[in-house]
C-alpha positions in Angstrom: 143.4 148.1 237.0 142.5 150.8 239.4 139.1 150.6 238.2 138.4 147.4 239.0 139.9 147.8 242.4 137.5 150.4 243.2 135.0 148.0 242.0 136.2 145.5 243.8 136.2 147.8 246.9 132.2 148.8 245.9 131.5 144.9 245.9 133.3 144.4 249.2 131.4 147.5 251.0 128.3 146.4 249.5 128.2 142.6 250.8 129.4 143.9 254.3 126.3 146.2 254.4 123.8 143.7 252.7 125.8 141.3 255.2 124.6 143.3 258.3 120.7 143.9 256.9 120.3 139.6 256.5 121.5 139.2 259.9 118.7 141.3 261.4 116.4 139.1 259.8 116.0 141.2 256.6 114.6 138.5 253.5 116.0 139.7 250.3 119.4 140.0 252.3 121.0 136.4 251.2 118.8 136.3 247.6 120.9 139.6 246.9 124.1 138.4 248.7 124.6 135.8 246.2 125.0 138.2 243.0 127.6 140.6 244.4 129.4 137.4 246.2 129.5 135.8 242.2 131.0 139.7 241.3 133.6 139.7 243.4 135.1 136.7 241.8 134.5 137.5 238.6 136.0 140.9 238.6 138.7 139.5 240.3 139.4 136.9 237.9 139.1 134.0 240.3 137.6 131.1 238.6 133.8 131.3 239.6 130.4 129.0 239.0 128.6 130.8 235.4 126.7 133.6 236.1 123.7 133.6 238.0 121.5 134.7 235.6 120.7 138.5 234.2 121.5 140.4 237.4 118.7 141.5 239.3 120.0 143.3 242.8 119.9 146.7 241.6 116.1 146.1 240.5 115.7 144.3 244.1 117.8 146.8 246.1 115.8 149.4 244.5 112.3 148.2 245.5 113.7 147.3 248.8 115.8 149.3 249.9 115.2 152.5 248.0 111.3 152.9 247.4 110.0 150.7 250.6 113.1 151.5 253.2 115.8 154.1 254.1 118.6 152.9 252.2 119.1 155.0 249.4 122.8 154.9 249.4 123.1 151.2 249.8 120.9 151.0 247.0 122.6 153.5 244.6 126.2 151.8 245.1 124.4 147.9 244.6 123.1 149.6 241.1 126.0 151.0 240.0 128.4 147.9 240.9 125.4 146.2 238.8 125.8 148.6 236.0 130.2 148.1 235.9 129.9 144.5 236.0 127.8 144.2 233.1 129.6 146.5 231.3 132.5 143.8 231.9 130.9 140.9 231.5 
């Protein structure tokens, strides 16, 4: 249980963040905010829509936020929220 709240807390931290970057007119900002946005509800067992897919924002927050801009961080926690949700899922 209180792994999933930190998760849950990871998810939360990382949609504000990604939140902030699509407001400022950055483009993979809402493509990414839909896959934590699906996590949230299914880690916290709120009936969601299927998955969207194989998850992809680590590999995007990587390339964009990692490699090409300053945003290491924000690009570590979106992998490793990536990497507990499949491990759930």
């Amino acid at each position: 249980m209180e792994d999933k709240i930190m998760l849950l807390w990871k998810i939360q931290s990382a949609i504000q963040q990604i939140q902030s970057l699509a407001a400022k007119g950055w483009p993979p900002g809402q493509s990414i905010l839909r896959q934590p946005g699906w996590c949230e509800g299914f880690v916290s067992g709120c009936p969601c829509d299927p998955a969207p897919g194989p998850l992809s924002m680590g590999l995007i927050a990587t390339r964009e936020l990692d490699m090409h801009g300053d945003k290491a961080d924000l690009a570590l926690l979106i992998n490793d929220i990536q990497d507990a949700v499949n491990s759930l899922h």
